[in-house]
N, C-alpha and C positions, 0 to 999 in steps of 0.2 A: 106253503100250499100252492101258490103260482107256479113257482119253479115243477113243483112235482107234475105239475096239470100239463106247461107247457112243456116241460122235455117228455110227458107222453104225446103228444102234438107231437111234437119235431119226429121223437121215433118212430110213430106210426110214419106220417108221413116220408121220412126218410127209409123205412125198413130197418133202424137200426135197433141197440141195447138203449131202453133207456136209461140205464148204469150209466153210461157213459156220456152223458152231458149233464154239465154242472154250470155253476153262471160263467164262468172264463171260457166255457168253449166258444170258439171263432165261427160265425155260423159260416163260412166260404173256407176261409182254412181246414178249417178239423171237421166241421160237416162234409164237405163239398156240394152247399146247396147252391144250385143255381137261382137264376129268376124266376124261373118256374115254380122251383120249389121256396123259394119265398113267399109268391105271392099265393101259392095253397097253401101254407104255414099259417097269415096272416088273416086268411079264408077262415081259418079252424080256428083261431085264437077269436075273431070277432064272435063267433057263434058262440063257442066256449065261454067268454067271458063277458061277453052284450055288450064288447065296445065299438068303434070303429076307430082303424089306424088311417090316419091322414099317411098320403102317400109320399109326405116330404121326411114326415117321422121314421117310415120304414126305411127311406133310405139310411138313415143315420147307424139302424140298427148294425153293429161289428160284433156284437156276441149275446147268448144266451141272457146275460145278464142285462145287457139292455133292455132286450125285450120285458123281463121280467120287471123292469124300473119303468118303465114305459105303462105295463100294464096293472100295475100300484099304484101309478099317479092318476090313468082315467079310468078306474073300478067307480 
């Protein structure tokens, strides 16, 4: 259920299919999201899910699935 929430997140935000992100996508590789779009990513994921991401955690993020492990642990 995360995963479907956030890769509708990622694809709004990005414009893209959300078909096409699963948890091994690279969010800079195989997205090409910049910092920008990270940090409206991260925008829509706190609203989305009532959390907040501390900004040392976002950096860590390298893929979908991070994030998705990130946002199970502070649901």
């Amino acid at each position: 259920m995360v995963l479907e929430k956030l890769s509708k997140i990622i694809a709004d935000q990005l414009g893209m299919e959300q078909s096409k992100i699963t948890q091994g996508t690279s969010l800079k590789d195989d997205l090409q999201a910049d910092s920008l779009d990270i940090v409206e990513i991260i925008m829509a994921i706190e609203d989305e899910f009532g959390i907040q991401v501390d900004d040392d955690d976002a950096l860590a993020f390298k893929t979908v699935g991070d994030v998705v492990d990130y946002i199970e642990k502070n649901m």
